[in-house]
N, C-alpha and C positions, 0 to 999 in steps of 0.2 A: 579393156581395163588396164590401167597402168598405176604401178604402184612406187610410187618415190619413198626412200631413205635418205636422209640427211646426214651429214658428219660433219666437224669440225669446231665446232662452237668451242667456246671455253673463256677465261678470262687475260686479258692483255693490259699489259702497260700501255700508255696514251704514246704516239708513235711506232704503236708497233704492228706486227700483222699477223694474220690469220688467212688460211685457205678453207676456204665451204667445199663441201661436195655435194652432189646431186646425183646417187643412182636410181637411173630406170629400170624397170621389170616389167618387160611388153611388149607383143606382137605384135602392138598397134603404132602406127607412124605418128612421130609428134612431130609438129611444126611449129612450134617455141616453148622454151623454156625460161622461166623467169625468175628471178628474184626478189621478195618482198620484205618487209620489216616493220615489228610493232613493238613500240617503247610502249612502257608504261602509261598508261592515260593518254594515248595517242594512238591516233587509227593507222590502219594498215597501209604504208606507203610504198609505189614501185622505187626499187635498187637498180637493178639492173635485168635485160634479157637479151634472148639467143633465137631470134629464127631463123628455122633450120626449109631446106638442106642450104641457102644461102648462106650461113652465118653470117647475119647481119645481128650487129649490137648495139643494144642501146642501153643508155644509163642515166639516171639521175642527177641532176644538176650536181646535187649534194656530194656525188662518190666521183664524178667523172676524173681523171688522171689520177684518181686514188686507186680504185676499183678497175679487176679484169675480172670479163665473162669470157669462159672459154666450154670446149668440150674435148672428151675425150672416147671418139667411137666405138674402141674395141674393146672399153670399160663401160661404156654406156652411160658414163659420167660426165656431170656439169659440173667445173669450179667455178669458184668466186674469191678471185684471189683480193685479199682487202690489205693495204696496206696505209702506212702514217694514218693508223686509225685514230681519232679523237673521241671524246667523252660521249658526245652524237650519237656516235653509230652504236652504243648499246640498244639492244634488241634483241626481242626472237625474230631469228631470219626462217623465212619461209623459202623453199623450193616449189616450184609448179608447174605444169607442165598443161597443154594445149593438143590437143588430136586432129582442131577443124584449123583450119586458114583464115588467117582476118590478116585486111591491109597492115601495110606496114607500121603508119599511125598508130594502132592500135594494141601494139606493144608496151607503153607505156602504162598500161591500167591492168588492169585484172580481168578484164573484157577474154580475150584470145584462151583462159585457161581452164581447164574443165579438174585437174587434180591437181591435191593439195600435199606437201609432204606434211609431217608431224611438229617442225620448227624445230632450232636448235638456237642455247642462247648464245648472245656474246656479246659480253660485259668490257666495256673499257675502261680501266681506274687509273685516276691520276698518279 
């Protein structure tokens, strides 16, 4: 079982930035963590993820040199450091997290992740 916690959300001027966090609570070995995002009347899109123990990252067109995935071991935390954010990237961001192994491809979807955090929003106003 693993249980993720979110923090960070809130709301921000348009270029500005925010850090996500992603804590895990688990005995069990994850092998990626991801980042998701749903705006209003729009489906669930990948942000960014983390497979581990490589830390390989990938990111969506959308955030790429905006957006850092990173972690931090002896927290057991995942951020998401968002910066020059624009009016876009308002959403609940999702944290998620993965137990089984899937190729590397397959980071980009929601395929690799078996848990969901509870979302946190983050609103960007002109």
């Amino acid at each position: 079982q693993v249980h993720l916690v979110e923090s960070g959300g809130g709301l921000v001027q348009a270029g500005g930035s925010l850090r996500l966090s992603c804590t895990t609570s688990t005995h069990t070995s994850i092998y990626g963590v991801g980042w998701f995002r749903q705006a209003p009347g729009k489906e669930r899109e990948f942000v960014a993820a983390l497979r581990l123990p490589a830390r390989v990252t990938y990111y969506a067109d959308s955030v790429k040199g905006r957006f850092t995935i990173s972690r931090d071991n002896a927290k057991n935390t995942v951020y998401l450091q968002m910066d020059s954010l624009n009016l876009d990237d308002t959403a609940v961001y999702y944290c998620a997290a993965g137990t089984v192994r899937y190729n590397s491809g397959s980071y980009y979807s929601a395929l690799p992740y078996n848990y969901w955090g509870q979302g946190t929003q983050v609103t960007v106003s002109s």
